[in-house]
N, C-alpha and C positions, 0 to 999 in steps of 0.2 A: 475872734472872728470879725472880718467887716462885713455887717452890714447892707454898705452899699453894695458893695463888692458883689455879697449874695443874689444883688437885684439883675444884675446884669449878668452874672452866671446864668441866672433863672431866663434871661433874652437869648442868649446864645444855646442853651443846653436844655430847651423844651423840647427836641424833637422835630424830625423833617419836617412834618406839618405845622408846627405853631412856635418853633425858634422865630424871636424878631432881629433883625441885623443893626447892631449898635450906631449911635449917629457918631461924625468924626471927634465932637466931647465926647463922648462916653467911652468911646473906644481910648482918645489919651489918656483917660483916668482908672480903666481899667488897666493899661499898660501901668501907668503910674504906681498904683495902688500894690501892683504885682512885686515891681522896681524895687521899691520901695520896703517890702514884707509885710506891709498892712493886711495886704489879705494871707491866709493861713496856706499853706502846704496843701493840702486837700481843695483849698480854694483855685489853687496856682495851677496843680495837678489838671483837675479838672476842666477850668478853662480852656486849658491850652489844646487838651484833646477836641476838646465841644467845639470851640469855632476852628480845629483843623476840619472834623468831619465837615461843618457848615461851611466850611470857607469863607476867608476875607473878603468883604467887598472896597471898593476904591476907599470909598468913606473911612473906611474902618481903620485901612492901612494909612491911608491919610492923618489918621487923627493919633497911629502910633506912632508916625514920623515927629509927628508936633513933640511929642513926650519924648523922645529919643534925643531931641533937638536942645528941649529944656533941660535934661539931666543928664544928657551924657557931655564928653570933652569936643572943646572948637578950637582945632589950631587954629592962631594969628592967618590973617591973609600974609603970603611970603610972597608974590609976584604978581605982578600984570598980567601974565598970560595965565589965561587958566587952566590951574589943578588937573591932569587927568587921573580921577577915580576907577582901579582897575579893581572889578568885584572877584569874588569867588565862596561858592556853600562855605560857610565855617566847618561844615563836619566833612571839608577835604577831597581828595580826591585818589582814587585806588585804582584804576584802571589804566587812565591816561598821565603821562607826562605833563604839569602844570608848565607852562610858558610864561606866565606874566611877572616872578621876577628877574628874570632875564629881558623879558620886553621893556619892563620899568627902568632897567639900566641903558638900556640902547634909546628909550626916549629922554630919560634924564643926559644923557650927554647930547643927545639932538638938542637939547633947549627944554625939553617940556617937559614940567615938577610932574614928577608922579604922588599919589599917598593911596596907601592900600589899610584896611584892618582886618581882625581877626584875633585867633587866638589859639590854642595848643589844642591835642587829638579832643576831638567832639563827637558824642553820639548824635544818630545813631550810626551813622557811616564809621567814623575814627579814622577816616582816610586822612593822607597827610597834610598838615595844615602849611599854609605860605610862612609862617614866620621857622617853621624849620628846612625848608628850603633855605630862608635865607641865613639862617647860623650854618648850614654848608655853605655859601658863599663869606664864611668869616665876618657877619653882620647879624648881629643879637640885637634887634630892637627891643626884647625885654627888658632890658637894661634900662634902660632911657627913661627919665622923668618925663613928661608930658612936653615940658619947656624946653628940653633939648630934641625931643623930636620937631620941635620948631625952628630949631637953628639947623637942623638937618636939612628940613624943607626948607629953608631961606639959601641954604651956603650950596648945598651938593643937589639940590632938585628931587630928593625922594626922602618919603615919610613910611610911618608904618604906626598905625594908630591900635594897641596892644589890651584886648579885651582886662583881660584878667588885673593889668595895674591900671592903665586908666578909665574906664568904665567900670568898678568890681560889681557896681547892681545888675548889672547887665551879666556879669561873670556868675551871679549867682542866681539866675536861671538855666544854666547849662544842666545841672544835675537833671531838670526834669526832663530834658530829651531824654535819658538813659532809662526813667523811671517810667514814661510814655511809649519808646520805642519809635516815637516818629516822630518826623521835623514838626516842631508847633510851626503857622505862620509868621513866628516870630521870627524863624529863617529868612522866608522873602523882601522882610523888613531891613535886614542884615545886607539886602543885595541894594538897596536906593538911599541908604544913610548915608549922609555925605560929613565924617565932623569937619568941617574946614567952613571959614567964613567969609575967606574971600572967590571969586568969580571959579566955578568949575564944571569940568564935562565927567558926567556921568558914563560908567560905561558897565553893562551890567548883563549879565550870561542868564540864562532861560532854557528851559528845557521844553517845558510844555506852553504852546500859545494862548491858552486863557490866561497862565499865569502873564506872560507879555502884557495882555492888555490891560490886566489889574494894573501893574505896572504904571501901564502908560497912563491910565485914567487917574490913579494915586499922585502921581508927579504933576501931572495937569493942576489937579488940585491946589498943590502947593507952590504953582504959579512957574515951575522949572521947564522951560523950554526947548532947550538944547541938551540931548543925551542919546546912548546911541546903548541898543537892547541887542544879544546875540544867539541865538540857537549854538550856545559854544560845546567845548567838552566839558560832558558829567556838570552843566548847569554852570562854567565860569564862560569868562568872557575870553577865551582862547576860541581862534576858529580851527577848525577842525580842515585838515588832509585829505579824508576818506571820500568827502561828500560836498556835496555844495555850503557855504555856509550863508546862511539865513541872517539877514540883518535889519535893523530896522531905525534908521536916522531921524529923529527930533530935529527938526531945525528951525530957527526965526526964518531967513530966506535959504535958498526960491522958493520951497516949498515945507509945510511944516511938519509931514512927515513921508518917507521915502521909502519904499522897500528895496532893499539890495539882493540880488542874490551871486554871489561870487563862485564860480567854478572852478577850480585850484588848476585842473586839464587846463585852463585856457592861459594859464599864464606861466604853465609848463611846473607847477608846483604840488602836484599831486602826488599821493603816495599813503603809507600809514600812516597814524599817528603812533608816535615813541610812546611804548607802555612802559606804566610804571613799576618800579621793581621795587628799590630800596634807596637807605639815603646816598651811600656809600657810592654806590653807581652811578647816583643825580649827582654826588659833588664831579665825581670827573666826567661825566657827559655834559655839565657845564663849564667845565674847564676850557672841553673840545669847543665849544663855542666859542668861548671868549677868546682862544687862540686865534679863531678862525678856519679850523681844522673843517675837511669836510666830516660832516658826521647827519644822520636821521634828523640828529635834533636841531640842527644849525640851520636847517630848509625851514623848522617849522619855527624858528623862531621870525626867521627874516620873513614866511609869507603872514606871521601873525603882525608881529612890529610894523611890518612894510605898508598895513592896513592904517594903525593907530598914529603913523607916523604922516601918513596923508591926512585921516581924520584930524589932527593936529594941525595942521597946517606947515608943515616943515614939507613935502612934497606935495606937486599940486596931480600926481595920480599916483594910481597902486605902482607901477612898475617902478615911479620912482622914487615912492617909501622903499620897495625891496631894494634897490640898488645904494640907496644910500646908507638902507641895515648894512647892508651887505659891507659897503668902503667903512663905516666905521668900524667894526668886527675886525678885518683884515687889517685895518692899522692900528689896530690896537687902542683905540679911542678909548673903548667899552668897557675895558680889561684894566684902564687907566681910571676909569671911574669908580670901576670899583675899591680900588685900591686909596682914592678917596673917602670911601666913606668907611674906609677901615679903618684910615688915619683917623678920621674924626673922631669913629668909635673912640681908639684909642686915647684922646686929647681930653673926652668928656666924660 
């Protein structure tokens, strides 16, 4: 048993009335201590439920980014322009159709590196995680030592940073979502971790706006200026068909932070979002993309992309991120990149 460990349990798990909220040390060290297996199972167990009921405050999530930063993997800087980080919950998504590794492809041939992480089915959800998406598109990042997801990112512009082999401390707090039943806040933590050490934009889905503004207060903290938060599907950073999507832009200039609200009606893109079925289906409904075929899913990519790819700076408005999703899809650009990193796979 640690010790300290116990002291800072006994802050967070006194009860509504007399819990105290950990400072951003004490919050890195309890992440640490967890990380690590210093503190006990029952120790781990506990925490994790006690400061979800309490909830994180900035400080706290601030001070677990610090730990996440010191212990887990930093790819090499691979480019000048910077990294776009596309989030999504580790424990998946079961309702909706995930977007963003098809988005990651259509920006990686724009110009702009993508890196995404994660890791296999996760409680409590178990919805489908991004790195089985992309083994249907014939790209197994599990494969990969740390070092070749770095020549990835340097050679073809998309990375995929793989809980389970390169972070395993991190992999081994997974069980206790199963044994808790609910997301610890160690999930929202999973949504502003950036491993990458050279220049990047954050880009990170939201469900409920308190959590946004932890968020935002958390990143402040850590001095990250530029990142963009989104009312997405099931908590990723896909915008949503159905409804307005809600955004919220970090920026240095004009202004340093922006609300967006995007109406899909207004730019003639509205419609459902593609639910999700199975894998089988996702491999050839992304086929139909990459063809270029019309299809449900080929609208929501290009009005998703068409966003990231102005945010990017490769179009200077939305209509002309979609149009330019759009011309690389239909020649084949997209289809050709992938078939890049297959090769690579294959080489490495």
């Amino acid at each position: 048993m640690s010790a300290v460990f116990r002291e800072l349990l006994k802050k967070v798990g006194s009860g509504a009335h007399t819990h105290q909220d950990l400072t951003r040390a004490e919050a890195a060290l309890a992440l640490k201590l967890m990380l690590e297996q210093k503190a006990t199972p029952a120790q781990i167990g506990a925490f994790l439920i006690a400061h979800r009921i309490k909830r994180p405050t900035p400080e706290e999530l601030a001070g677990m980014l610090d730990t996440y930063r010191e212990l887990g993997p930093l790819l090499p800087a691979a480019s000048a322009h910077p990294v776009m980080i596309l989030t999504q919950p580790y424990d998946g998504r079961d309702r909706t159709f995930p977007l963003s590794p098809l988005t990651a492809l259509v920006l990686a041939t724009a110009g702009i590196p993508v890196l995404q992480h994660g890791g296999e089915r996760m409680p409590p959800k178990g919805g489908v995680p991004l790195i089985e998406l992309w083994r249907a598109l014939g790209v197994d990042w599990s494969r990969l030592a740390l070092e070749k997801v770095a020549i990835f990112l340097e050679q073809a512009r998309l990375g995929f940073v793989y809980l389970p082999r390169h972070f395993p401390a991190a992999q081994g707090l997974v069980s206790y979502r199963e044994e808790i039943g609910k997301r610890p806040p160690i999930a929202t933590l999973e949504l502003i971790w950036t491993p990458y050490q050279g220049p990047s934009h954050l880009c990170i889905g939201f469900v409920h706006p308190p959590t946004e503004t932890i968020i935002r207060e958390a990143l402040h903290l850590h001095g990250i200026e530029e990142f963009t938060t989104v009312k997405g599907l099931e908590g990723s950073c896909d915008l949503p068909r159905e409804r307005t999507a809600i955004i919220g832009l970090a920026r240095k200039h004009p202004e340093p932070w922006q609300r967006l609200r995007l109406n899909p009606q207004d730019y003639e893109m509205a419609g459902s979002n593609v639910p999700w079925s199975d894998l089988a289906v996702a491999a050839k409904n992304m086929q139909q993309v990459l063809t270029g075929e019309a299809h449900p899913l080929t609208a929501s990519v290009i009005w998703n992309s068409g966003f990231y790819l102005w945010q990017g700076g490769k179009a200077d408005t939305l209509e002309a991120g979609m149009r330019l999703c759009q011309e690389l899809l239909k020649s084949g650009a997209v289809s050709q990149q992938l078939k890049r990193l297959q090769n690579l796979m294959d080489t490495l």
